[in-house]
C-alpha positions as a printed NumPy array, in Angstrom:
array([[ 13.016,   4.115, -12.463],
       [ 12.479,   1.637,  -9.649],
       [ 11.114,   4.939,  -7.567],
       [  8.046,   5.664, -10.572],
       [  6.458,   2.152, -10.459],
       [  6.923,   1.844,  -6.546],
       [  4.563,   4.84 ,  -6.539],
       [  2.334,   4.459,  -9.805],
       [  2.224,   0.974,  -9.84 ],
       [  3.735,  -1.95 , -12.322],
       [  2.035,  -2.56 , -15.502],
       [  0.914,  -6.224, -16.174],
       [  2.765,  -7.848, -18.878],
       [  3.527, -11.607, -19.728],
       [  5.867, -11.3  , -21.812],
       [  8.715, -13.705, -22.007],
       [ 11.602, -14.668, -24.082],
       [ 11.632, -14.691, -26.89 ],
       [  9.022, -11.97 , -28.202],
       [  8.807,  -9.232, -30.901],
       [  7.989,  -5.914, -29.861],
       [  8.172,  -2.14 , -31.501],
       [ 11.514,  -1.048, -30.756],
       [ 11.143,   2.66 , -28.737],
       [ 14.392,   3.482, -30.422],
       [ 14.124,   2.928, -34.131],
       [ 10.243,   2.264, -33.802],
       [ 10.515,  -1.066, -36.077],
       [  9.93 ,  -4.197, -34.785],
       [ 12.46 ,  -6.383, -32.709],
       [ 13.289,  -9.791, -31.439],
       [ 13.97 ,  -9.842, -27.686],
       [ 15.331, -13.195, -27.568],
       [ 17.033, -12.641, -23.697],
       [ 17.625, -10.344, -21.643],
       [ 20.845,  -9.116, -22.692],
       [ 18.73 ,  -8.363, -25.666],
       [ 16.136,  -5.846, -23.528],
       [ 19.315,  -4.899, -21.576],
       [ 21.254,  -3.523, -24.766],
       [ 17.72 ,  -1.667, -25.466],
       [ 17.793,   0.15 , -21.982],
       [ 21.133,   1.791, -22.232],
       [ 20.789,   2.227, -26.209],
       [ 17.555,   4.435, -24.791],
       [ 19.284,   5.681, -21.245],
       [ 21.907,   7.519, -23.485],
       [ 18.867,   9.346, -25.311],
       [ 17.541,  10.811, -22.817],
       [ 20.907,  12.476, -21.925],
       [ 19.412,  15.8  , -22.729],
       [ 16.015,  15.325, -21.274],
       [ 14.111,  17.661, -19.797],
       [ 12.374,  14.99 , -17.599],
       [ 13.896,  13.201, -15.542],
       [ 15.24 ,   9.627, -16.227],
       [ 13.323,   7.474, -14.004],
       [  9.938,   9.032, -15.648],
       [ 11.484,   8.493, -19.168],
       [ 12.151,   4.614, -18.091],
       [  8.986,   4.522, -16.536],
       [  7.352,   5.45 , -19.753],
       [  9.353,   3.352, -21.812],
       [ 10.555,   0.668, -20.871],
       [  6.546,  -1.094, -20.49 ],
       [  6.74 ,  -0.698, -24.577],
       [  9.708,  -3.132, -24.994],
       [ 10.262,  -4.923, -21.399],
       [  8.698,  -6.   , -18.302],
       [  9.732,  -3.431, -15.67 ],
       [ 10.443,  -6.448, -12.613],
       [ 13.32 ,  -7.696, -14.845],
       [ 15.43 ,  -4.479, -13.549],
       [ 14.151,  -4.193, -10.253],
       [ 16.211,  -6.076,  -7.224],
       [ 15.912,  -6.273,  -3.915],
       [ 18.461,  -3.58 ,  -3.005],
       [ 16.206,  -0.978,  -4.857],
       [ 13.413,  -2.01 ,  -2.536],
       [ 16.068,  -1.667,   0.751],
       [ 17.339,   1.81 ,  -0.281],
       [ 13.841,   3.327,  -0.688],
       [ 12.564,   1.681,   2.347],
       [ 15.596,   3.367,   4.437],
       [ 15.257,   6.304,   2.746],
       [ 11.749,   6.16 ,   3.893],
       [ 12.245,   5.539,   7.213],
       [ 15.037,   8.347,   7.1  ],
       [ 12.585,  10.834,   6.081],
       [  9.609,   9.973,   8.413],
       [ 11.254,   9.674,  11.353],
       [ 13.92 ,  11.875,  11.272],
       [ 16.744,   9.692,  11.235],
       [ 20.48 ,  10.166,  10.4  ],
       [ 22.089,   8.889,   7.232],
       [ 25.245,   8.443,   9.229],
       [ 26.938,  10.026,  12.948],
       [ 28.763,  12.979,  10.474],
       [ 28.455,  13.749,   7.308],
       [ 32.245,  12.294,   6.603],
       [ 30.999,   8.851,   8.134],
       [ 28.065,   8.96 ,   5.918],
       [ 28.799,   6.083,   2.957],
       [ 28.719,   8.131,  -0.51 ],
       [ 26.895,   5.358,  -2.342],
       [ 23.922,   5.934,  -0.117],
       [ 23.809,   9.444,  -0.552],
       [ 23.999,   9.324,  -4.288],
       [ 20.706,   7.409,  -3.974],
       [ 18.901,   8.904,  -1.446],
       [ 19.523,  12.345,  -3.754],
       [ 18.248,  10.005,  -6.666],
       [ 15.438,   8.606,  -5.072],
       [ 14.792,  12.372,  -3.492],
       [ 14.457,  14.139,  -6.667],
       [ 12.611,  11.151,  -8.571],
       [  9.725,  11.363,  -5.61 ],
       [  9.428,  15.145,  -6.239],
       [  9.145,  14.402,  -9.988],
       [  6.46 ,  11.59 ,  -9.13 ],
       [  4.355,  14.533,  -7.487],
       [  4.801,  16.803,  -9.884],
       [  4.139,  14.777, -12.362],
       [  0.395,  13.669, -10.652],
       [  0.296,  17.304,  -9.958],
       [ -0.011,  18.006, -13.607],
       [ -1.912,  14.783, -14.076],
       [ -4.634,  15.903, -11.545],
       [ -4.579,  19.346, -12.352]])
């Protein structure tokens, strides 16, 4: 998700607790009184977009604006990881000295953040025709 709005931008919102909103789920209106509340929301919607055929970062980034404000989920890890995935890209540098060395976490998100930039493009390819 984090990967969409560092490329497309954050939406403006001022929105705090507690609000009423449309619900993306059951499309009623809801009471967000915390964040557990918006929390329970995401992963009620994560799960149904099991069977997607987009990915989930451009679900999230399309629907999480209607209910939430995006920077509630984002932390500064998110921003590390895409920045060293960045730099591991443009400059050619290794994730690790072997592949066994290489930490497992990391590579789970640089394949993450990898195919969520290619769905960005294609996704502004289709945009921009």
């Amino acid at each position: 998700m984090f990967v969409w709005f560092s490329q497309l931008g954050f939406p403006h919102s001022t929105l705090e607790f507690p609000y009423t909103r449309q619900s993306p789920l059951t499309k009623k209106n809801k009471e967000y009184e915390s964040i557990e509340d918006v929390t329970d929301e995401l992963y009620a919607l994560v799960d149904t977009f099991a069977d997607s055929n987009f990915t989930l970062g451009r679900n999230l980034y399309f629907h999480i604006p209607l209910f939430a404000k995006p920077e509630w989920f984002v932390t500064e890890e998110h921003s590390e990881i895409i920045k060293e995935f960045g730099y591991m890209k443009n400059y050619n540098l290794p994730i690790a000295k072997s592949l066994e060395e290489a930490d497992s976490y990391k590579l789970d998100m640089f394949d993450i953040i990898n195919k969520e930039l290619n769905a960005v493009r294609q996704y502004q390819g289709e945009k921009n025709g």
